[in-house]
C-alpha positions in Angstrom: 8.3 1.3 3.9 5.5 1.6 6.0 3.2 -1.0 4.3 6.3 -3.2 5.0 5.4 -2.4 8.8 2.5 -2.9 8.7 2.6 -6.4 7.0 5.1 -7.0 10.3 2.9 -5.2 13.1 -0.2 -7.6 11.0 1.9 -10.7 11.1 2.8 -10.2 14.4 -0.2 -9.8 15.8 -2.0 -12.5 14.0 0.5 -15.3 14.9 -0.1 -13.8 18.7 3.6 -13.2 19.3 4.2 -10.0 21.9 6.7 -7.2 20.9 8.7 -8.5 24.0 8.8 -12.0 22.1 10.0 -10.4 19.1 12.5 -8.5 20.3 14.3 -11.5 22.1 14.4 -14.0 19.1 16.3 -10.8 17.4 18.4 -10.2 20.0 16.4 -6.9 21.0 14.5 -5.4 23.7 11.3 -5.0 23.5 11.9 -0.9 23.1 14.4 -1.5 20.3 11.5 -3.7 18.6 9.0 -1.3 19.3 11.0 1.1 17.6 11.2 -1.1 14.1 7.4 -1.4 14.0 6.9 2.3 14.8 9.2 3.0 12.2 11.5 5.2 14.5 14.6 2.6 13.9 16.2 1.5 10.3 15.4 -1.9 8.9 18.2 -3.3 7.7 17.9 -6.3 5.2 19.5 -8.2 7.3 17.1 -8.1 10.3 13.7 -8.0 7.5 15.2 -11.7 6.8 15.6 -12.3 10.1 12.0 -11.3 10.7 10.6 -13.0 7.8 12.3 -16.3 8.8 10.3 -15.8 12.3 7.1 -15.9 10.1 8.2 -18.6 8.4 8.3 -16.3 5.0 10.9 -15.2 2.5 11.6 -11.8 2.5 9.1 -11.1 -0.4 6.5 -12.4 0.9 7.0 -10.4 4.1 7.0 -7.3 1.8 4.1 -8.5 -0.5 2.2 -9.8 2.6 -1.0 -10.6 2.4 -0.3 -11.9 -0.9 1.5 -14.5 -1.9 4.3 -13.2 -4.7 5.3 -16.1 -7.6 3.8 -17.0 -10.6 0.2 -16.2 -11.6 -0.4 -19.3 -13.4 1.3 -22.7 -14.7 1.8 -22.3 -17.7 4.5 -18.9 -16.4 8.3 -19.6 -15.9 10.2 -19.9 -12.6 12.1 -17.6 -14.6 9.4 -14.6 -15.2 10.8 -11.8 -13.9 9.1 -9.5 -11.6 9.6 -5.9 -10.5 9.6 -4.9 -6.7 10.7 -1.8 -5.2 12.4 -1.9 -2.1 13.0 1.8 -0.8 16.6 1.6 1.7 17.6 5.2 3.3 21.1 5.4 4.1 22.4 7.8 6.8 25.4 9.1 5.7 28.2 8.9 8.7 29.5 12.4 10.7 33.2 12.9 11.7 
């Protein structure tokens, strides 16, 4: 997960948007951002896409960032298929 941060925190930084900035086009604070990049708050799939679609990237290429995932060459299918891991941690809920 954290090289997923990291490709965010890098992104981030590179396109010169503030954590401030961030945090409002997702409907956070700046703290509550802070907290995603620091990797003290859960990532839902839900908010990566959001943050990919900030960077102008699909989700993949958020986590594969700074390379570009899809085919190696030409002559491979849009159909290949490739393995990615995407680690999610569940917290399970207290009554």
């Amino acid at each position: 997960m954290n090289d997923v941060l990291d490709n965010i925190r890098n992104l981030r930084t590179e396109q010169g948007y503030s954590q401030d900035w961030m945090g409002k086009r997702l409907g956070l604070t700046q703290n509550g951002y802070s907290l995603i990049e620091a990797g003290k708050r859960g990532l839902s799939y839900k908010l990566l896409n959001q943050i990919a679609i900030i960077f102008g990237l699909d989700v993949i290429n958020l986590i594969t960032y700074p390379e570009k995932w899809g085919p190696v060459d030409s002559s491979q299918s849009e159909y290949d298929v490739a393995k990615v891991v995407l680690q999610i941690e569940l917290k399970k809920e207290t009554r």
